[in-house]
N, C-alpha and C positions, 0 to 999 in steps of 0.2 A: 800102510805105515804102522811099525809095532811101537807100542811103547816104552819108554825108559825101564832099563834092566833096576830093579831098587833092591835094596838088600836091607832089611830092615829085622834081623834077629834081634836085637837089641829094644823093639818096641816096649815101652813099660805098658802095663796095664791100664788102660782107659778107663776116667773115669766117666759115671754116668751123664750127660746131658742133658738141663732142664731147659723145657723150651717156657717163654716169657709166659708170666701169670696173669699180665694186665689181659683183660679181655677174656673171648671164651678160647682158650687155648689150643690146637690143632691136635691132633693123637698121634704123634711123631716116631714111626718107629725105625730104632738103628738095628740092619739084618746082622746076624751073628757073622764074626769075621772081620766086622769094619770095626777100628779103634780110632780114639782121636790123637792125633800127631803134632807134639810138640817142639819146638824152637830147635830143640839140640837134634832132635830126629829129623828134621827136616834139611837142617844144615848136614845133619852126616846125610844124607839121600843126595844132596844137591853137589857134594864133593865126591862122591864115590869114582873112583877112578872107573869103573865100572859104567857108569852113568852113561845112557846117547846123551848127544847135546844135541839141540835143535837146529833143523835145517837151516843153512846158509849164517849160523852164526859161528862168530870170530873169535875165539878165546876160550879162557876160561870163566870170567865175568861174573861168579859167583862170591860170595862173602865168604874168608877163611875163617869168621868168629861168628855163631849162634848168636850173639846177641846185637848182631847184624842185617838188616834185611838183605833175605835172597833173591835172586831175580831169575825171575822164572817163566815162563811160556806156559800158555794151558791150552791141552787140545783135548778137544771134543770126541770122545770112542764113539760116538753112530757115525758121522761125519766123515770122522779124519782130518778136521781143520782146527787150528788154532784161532782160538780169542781173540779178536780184535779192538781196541778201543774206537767207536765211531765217531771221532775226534768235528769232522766235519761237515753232523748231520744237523742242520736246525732244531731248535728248538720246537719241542721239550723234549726231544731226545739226542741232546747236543749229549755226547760222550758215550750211547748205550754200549752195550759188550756183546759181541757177535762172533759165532764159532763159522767163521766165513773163509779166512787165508790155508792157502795149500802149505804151506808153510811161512817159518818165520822169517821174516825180512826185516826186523827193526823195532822203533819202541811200539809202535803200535800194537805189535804182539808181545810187548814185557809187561813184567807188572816185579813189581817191589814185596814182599810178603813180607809185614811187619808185626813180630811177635809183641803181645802184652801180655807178662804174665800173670797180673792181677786177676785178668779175666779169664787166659789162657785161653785167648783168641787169638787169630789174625785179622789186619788191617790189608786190604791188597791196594796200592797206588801205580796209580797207571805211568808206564812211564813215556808216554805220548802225550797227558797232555798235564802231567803232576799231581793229577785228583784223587783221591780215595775214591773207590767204590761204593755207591750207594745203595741199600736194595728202595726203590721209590714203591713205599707201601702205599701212599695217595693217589697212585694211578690209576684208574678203572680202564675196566675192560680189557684186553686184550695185551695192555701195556703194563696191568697191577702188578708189581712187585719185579718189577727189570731190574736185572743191575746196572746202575750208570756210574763212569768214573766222573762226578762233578761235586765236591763236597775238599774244601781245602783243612781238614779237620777231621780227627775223626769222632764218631759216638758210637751210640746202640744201631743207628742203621747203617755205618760202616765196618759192622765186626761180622766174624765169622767163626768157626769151628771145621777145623779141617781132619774129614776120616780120612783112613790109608785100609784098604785090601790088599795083604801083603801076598794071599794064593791068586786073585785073581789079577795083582799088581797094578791097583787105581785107584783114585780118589775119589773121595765127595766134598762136598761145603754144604756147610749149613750156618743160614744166618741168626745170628740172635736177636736182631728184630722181631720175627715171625716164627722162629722154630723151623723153616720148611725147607729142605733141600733145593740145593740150583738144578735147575732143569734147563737144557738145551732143549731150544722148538722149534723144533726137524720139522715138523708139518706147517710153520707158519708160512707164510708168501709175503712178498712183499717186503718193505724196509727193514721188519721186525722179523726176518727169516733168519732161524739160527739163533736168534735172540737169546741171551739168560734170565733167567727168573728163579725166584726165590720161591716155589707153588705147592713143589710135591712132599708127601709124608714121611715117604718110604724112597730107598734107594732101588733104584731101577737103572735100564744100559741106560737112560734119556739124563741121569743123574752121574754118570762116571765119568772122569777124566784122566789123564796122562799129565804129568810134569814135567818139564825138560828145560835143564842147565843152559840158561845162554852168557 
């Protein structure tokens, strides 16, 4: 499955990204090529007439105004699978985010991407089960730094910054919690297979996604 055709000449110039000072700070680097993508950019990508829109969805379902949240689907480049919200896994991982579905089928695979410009982040809200995205930096071991949509509110650990690679045509996220790119965990087993996490420094294929208009 290829990714969304994006046209994105119009990107402005990115600015720099500082990752948080609290603590000993991680060494974050963004590869040349990747820029951060803002509200209006994101809205013109999500309407392009050009644009795929995701499997088995109905319309066009997208905001016709930037200062609108978009609704959008995210799939996984190792994979091939979209994002799911795990709406009805027990706790403590009631809501985690897993790049598991063949495709989209519904809210489970949407999410809401809600621009602030104060911070010139995103907020992403699930639209399965209503929650912002959390990255849970309290988790140890194997579960540290998941995203989970359970937080009706958002703060520092539901924000993000989102790159755009306009040659190799794919995304990243980086949280502002932690400074540390999302990573899909192709090698995990088990509940947490596929899982997102907030871990790596650098963008890597384990850190790129697709977006697609539902």
């Amino acid at each position: 499955m290829t990714p969304v055709l994006l046209s994105l000449a119009a990107l402005l110039a990115a600015s720099a990204w500082t990752a948080p000072t609290a603590g000993a700070a991680p060494s974050v680097t963004v590869p040349s090529g990747w820029e951060k993508v803002d509200a209006d950019e994101l809205s013109a990508v999500a309407r392009d007439a050009d644009a795929r829109k995701a499997p088995l969805a109905a319309g066009d379902g997208v905001s016709a105004q930037a200062e609108e949240p978009e609704l959008l689907a995210v799939q996984s480049l190792v994979n091939d699978r979209f994002v799911a919200t795990e709406k009805s896994y027990p706790a403590p991982n009631t809501g985690v985010l897993r790049a598991r579905s063949d495709a989209y089928s519904g809210s489970w695979e949407g999410f809401a991407f809600e621009w602030d410009e104060a911070t010139a982040t995103y907020a992403l809200k699930s639209l399965a089960n209503n929650r912002y995205v959390a990255v849970e930096k309290n988790y140890t071991g194997n579960a540290q730094n998941v995203l989970r949509a359970r937080s009706t509110s958002v703060g520092g650990w539901e924000r993000f910054a989102l790159y755009y690679n306009e040659t190799e045509d794919r995304y990243a996220f980086q949280s502002t919690l932690n400074g540390l790119f999302v990573t899909m965990e192709n090698s995990y087993t088990g509940s947490l297979q596929y899982a997102l996490r907030a871990r790596s420094t650098d963008i890597g294929g384990w850190e790129q996604f697709a977006l697609w208009g539902i």
